[in-house]
N, CA, C and O atoms as CSV, one atom per row, in Angstrom:
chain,resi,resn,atom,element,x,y,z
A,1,UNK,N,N,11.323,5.342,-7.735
A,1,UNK,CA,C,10.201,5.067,-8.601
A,1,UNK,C,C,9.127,6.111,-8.311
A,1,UNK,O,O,8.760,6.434,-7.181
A,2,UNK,N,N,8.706,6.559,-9.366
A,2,UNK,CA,C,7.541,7.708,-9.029
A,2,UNK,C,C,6.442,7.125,-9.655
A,2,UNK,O,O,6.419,6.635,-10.784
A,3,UNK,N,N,5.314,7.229,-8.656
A,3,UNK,CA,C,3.958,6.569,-9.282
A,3,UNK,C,C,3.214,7.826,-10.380
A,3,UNK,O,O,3.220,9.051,-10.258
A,4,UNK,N,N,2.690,7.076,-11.305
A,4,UNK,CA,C,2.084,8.133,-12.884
A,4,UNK,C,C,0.886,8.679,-12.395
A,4,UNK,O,O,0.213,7.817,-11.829
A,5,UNK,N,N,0.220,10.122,-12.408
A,5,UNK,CA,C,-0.809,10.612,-11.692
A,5,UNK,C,C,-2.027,10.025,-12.054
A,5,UNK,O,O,-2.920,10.001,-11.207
A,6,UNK,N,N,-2.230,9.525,-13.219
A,6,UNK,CA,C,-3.469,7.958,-13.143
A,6,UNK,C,C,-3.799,7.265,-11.212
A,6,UNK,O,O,-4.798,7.452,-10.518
A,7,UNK,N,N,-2.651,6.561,-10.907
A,7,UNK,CA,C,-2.675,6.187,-9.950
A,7,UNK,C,C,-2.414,6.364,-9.015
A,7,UNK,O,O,-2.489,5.559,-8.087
A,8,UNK,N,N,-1.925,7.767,-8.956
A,8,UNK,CA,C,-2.383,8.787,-7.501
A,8,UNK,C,C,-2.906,8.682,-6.723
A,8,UNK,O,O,-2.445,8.461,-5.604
A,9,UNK,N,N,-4.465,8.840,-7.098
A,9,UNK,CA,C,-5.359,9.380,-6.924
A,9,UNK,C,C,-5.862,8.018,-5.595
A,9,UNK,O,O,-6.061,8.108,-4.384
A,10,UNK,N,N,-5.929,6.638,-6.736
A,10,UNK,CA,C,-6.659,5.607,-6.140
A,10,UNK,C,C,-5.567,5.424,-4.604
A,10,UNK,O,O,-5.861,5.300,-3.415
A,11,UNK,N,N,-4.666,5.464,-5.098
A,11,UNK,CA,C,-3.327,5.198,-3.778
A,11,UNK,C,C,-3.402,6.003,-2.698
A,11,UNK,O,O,-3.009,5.603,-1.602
A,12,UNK,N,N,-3.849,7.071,-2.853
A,12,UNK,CA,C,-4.065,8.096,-2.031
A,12,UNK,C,C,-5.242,7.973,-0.756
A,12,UNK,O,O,-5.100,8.070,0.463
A,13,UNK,N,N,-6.496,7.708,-1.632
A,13,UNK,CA,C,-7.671,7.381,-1.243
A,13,UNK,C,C,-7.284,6.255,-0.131
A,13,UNK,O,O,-6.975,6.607,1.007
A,14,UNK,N,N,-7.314,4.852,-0.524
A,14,UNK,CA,C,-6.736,3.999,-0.066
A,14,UNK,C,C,-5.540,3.900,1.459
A,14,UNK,O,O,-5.547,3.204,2.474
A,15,UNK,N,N,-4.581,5.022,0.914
A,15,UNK,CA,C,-3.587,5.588,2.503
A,15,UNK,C,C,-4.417,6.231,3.333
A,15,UNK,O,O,-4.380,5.940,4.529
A,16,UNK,N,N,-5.484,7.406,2.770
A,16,UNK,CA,C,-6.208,8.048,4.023
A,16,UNK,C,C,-7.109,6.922,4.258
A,16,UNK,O,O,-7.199,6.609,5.446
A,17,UNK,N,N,-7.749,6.283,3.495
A,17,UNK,CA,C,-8.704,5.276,4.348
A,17,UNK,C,C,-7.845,4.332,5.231
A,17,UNK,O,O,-8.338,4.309,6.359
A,18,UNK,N,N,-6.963,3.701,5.158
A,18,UNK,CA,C,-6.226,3.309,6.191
A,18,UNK,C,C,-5.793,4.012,7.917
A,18,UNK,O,O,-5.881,3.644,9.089
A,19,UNK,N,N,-5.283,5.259,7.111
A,19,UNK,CA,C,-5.181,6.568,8.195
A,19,UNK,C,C,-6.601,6.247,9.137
A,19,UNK,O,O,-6.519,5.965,10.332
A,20,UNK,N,N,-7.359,6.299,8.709
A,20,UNK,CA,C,-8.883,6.825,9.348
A,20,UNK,C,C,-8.869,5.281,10.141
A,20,UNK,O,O,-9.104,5.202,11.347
A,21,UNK,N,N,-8.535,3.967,9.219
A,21,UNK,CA,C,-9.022,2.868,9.956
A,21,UNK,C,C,-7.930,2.744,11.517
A,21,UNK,O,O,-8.209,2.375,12.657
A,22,UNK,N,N,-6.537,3.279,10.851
A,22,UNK,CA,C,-5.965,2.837,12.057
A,22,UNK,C,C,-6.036,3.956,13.398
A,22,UNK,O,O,-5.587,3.596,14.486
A,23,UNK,N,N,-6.611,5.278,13.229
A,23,UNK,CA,C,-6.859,5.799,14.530
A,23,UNK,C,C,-8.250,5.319,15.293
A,23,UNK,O,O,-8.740,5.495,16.409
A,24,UNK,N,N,-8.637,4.575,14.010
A,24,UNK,CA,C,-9.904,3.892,15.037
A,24,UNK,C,C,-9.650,2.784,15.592
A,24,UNK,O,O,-10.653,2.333,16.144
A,25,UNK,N,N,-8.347,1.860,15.735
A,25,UNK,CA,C,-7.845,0.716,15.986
A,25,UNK,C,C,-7.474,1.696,17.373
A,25,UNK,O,O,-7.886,1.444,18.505
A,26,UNK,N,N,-6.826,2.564,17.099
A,26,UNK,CA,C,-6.216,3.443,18.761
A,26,UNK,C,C,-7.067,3.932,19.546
A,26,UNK,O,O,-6.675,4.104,20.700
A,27,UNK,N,N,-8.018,4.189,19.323
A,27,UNK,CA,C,-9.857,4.463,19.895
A,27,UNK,C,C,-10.227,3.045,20.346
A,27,UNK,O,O,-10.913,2.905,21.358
A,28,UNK,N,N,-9.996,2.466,19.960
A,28,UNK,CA,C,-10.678,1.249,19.896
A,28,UNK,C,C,-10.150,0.807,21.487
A,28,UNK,O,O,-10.845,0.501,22.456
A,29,UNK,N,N,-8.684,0.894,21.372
A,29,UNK,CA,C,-7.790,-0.074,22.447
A,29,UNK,C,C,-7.938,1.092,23.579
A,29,UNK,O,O,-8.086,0.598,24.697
A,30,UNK,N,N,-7.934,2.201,23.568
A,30,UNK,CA,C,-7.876,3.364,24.082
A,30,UNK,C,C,-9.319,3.087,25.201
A,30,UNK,O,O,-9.136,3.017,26.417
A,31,UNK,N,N,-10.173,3.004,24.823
A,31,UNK,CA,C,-11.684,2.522,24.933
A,31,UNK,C,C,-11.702,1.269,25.999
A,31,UNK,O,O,-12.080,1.071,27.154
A,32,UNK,N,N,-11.163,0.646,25.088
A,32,UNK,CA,C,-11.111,-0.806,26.033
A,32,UNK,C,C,-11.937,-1.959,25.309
A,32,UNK,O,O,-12.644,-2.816,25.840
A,33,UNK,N,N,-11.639,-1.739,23.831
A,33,UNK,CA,C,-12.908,-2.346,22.762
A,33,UNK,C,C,-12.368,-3.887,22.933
A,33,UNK,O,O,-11.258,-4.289,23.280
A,34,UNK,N,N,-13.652,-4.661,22.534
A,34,UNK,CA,C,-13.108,-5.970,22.749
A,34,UNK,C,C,-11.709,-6.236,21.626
A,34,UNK,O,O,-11.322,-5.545,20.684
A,35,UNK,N,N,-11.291,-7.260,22.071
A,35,UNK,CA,C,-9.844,-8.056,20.684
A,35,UNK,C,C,-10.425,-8.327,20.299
A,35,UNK,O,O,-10.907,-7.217,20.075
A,36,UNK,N,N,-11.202,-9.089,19.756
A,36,UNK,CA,C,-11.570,-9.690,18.050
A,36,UNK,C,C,-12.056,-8.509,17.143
A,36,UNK,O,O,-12.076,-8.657,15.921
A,37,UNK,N,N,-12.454,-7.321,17.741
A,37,UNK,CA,C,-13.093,-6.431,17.014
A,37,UNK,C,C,-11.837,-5.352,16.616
A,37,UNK,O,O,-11.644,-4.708,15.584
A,38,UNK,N,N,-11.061,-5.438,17.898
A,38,UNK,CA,C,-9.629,-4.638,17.529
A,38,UNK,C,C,-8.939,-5.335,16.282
A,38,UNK,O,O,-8.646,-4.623,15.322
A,39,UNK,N,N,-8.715,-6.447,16.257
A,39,UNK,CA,C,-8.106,-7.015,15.154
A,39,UNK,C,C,-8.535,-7.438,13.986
A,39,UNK,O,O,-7.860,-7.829,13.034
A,40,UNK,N,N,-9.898,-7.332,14.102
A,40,UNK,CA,C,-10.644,-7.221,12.354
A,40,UNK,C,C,-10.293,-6.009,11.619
A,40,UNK,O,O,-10.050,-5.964,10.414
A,41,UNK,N,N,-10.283,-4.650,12.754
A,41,UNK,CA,C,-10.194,-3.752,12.504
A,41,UNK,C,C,-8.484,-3.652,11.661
A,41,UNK,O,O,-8.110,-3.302,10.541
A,42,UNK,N,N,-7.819,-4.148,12.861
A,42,UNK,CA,C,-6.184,-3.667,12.377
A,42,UNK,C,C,-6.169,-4.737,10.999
A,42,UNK,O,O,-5.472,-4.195,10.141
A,43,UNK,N,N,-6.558,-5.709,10.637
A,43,UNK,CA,C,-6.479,-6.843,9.610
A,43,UNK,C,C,-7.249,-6.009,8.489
A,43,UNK,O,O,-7.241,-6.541,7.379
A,44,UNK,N,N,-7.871,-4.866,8.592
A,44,UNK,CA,C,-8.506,-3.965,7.706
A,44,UNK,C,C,-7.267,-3.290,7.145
A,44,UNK,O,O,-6.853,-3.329,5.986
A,45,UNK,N,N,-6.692,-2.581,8.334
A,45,UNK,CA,C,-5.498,-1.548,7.950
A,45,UNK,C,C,-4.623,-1.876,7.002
A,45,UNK,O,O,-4.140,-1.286,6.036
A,46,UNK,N,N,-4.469,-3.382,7.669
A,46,UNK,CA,C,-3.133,-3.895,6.869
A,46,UNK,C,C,-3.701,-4.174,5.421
A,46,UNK,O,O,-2.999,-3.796,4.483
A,47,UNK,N,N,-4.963,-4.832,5.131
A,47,UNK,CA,C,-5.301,-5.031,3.807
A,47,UNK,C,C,-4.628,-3.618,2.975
A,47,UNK,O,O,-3.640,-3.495,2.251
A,48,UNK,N,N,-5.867,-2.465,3.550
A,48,UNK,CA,C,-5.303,-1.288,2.885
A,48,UNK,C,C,-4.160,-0.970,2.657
A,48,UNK,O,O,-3.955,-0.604,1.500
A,49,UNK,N,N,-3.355,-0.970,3.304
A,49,UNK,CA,C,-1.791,-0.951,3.239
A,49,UNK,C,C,-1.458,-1.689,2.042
A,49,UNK,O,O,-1.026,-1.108,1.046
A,50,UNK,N,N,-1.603,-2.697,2.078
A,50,UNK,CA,C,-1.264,-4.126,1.459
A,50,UNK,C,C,-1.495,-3.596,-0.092
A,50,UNK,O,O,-0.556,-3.778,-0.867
A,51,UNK,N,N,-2.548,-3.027,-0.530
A,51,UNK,CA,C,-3.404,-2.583,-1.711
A,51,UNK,C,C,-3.081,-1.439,-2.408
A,51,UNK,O,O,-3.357,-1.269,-3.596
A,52,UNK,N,N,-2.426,-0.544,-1.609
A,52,UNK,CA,C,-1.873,0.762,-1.677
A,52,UNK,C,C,-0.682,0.730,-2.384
A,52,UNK,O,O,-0.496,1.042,-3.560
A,53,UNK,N,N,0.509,0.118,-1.140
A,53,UNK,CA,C,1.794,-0.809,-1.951
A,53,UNK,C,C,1.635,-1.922,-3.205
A,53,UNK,O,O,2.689,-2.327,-3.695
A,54,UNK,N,N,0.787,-2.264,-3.567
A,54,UNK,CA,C,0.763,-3.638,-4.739
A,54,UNK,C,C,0.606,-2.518,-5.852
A,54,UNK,O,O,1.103,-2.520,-6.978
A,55,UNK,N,N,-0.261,-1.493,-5.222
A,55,UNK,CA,C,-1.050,-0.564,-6.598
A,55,UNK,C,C,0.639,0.280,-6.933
A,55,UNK,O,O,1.008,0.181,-8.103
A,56,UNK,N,N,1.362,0.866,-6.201
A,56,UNK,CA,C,2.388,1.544,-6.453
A,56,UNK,C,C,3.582,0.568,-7.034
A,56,UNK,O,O,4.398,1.144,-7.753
A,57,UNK,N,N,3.752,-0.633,-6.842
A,57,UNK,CA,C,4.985,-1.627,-7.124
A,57,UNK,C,C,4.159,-1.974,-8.763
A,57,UNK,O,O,4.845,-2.055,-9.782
A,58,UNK,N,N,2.800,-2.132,-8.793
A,58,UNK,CA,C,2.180,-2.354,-10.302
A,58,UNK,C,C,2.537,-1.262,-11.439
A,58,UNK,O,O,3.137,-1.269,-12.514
A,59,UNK,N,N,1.736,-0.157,-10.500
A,59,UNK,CA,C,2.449,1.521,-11.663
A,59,UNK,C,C,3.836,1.891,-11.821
A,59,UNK,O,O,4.155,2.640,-12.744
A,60,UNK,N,N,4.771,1.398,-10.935
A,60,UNK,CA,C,6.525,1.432,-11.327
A,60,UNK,C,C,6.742,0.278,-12.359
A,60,UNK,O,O,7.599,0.387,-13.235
A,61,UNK,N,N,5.888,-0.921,-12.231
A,61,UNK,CA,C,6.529,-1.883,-13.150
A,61,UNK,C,C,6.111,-1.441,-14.411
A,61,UNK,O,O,6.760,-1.903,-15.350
A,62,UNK,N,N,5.087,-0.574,-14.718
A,62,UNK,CA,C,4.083,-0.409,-15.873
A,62,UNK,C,C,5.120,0.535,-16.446
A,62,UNK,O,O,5.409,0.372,-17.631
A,63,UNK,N,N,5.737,1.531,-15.744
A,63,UNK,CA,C,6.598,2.804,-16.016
A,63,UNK,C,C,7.992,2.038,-16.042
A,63,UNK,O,O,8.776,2.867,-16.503
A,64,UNK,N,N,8.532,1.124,-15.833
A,64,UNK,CA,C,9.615,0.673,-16.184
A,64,UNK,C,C,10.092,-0.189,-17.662
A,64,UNK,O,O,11.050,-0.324,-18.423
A,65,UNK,N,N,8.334,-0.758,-17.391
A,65,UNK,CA,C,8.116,-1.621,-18.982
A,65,UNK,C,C,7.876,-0.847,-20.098
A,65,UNK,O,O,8.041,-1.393,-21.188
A,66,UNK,N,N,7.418,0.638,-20.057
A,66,UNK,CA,C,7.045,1.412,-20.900
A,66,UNK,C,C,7.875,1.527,-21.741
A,66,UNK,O,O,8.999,1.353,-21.271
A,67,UNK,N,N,7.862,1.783,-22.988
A,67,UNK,CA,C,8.509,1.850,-24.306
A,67,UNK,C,C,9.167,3.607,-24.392
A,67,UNK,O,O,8.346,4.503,-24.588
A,68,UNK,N,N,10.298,3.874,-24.269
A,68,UNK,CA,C,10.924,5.324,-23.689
A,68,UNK,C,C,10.847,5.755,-23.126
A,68,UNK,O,O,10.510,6.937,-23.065
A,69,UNK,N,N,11.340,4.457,-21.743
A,69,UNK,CA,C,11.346,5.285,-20.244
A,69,UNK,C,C,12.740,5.423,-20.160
A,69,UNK,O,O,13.711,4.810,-20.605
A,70,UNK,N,N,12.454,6.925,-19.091
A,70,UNK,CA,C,14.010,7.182,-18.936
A,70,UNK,C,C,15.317,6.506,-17.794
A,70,UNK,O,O,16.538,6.436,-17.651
A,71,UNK,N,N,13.855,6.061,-17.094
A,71,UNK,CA,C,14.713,5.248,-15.954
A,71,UNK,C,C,15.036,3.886,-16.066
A,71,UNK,O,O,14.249,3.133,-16.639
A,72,UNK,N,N,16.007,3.502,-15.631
A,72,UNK,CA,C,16.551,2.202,-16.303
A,72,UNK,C,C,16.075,0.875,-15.827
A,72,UNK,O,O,16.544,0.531,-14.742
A,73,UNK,N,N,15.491,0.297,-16.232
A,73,UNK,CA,C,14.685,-1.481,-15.749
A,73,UNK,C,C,15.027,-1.785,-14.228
A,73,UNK,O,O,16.148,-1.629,-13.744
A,74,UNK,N,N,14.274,-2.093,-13.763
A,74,UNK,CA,C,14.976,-2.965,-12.387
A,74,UNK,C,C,15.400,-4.524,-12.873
A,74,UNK,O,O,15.245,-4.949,-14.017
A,75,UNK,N,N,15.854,-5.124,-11.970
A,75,UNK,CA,C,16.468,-6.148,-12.081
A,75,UNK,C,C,15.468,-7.085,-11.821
A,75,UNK,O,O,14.359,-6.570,-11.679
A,76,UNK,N,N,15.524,-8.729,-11.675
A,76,UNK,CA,C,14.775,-9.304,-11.267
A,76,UNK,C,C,15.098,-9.087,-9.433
A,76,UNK,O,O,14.148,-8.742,-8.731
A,77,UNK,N,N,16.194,-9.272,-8.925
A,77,UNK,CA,C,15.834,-9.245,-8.123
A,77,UNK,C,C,15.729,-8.234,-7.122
A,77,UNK,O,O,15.424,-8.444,-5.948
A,78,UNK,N,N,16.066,-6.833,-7.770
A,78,UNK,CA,C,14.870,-5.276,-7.383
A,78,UNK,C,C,13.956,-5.926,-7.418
A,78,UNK,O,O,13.507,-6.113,-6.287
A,79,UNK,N,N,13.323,-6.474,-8.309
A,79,UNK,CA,C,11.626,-6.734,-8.017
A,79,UNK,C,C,11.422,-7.588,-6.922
A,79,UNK,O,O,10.668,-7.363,-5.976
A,80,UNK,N,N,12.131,-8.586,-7.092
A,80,UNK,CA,C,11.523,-9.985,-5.592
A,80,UNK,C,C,11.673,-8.774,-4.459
A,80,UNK,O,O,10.704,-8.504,-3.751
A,81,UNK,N,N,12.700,-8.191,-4.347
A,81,UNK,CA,C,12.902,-7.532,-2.662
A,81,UNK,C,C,11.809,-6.830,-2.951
A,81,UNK,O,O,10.876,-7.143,-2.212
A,82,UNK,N,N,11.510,-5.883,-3.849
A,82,UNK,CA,C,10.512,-4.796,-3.636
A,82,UNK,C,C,9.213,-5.690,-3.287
A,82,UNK,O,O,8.446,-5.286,-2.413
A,83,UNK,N,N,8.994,-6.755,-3.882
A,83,UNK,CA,C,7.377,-7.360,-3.317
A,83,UNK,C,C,7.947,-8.075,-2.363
A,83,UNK,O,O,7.125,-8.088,-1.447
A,84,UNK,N,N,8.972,-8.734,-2.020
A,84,UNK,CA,C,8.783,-9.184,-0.320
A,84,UNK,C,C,8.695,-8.278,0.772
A,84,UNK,O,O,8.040,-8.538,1.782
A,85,UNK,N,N,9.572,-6.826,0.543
A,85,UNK,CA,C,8.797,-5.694,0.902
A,85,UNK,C,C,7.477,-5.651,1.471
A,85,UNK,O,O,7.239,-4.838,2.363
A,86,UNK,N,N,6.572,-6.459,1.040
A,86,UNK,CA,C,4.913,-6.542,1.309
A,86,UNK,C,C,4.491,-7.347,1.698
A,86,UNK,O,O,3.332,-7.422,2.106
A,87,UNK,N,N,5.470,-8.368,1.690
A,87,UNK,CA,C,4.691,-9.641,1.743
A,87,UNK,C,C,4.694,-10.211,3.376
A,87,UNK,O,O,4.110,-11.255,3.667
């Protein structure tokens, strides 16, 4: 599945902001930062993550539903695995 350059951009943003949150989770532990603050932090990452993947599994379904696409439908249950994938 290739994501449409519309939603590049936002997906992108989103992976480096993750990038950035999780070397500060390794600073953090590295440091000796308290746990609750380490794990708000990593519960950040994962959101991003989380948001990144929903946005890319949304723009394949959009490009699969499209009216003369060349690639052929997924199945229903391509789709369940691909979102338990995330879940």
């Amino acid at each position: 599945m290739q994501v449409d350059e519309e939603s590049v951009r936002p997906v992108l943003n989103r992976l480096r902001r993750a990038q950035g949150q999780l070397a500060s989770v390794i600073t953090m532990i590295e440091s000796g930062r308290d746990c609750k603050d380490v794990v708000t932090q990593l519960a950040a990452v994962s959101r991003a993550l989380d948001r990144a993947g929903f946005k890319i599994v949304a723009s394949g379904m959009r490009q699969c539903l499209a009216e003369g696409s060349d690639a052929s439908p997924m199945t229903q249950e391509e789709l369940e695995k691909l979102f338990l994938t995330l879940a």
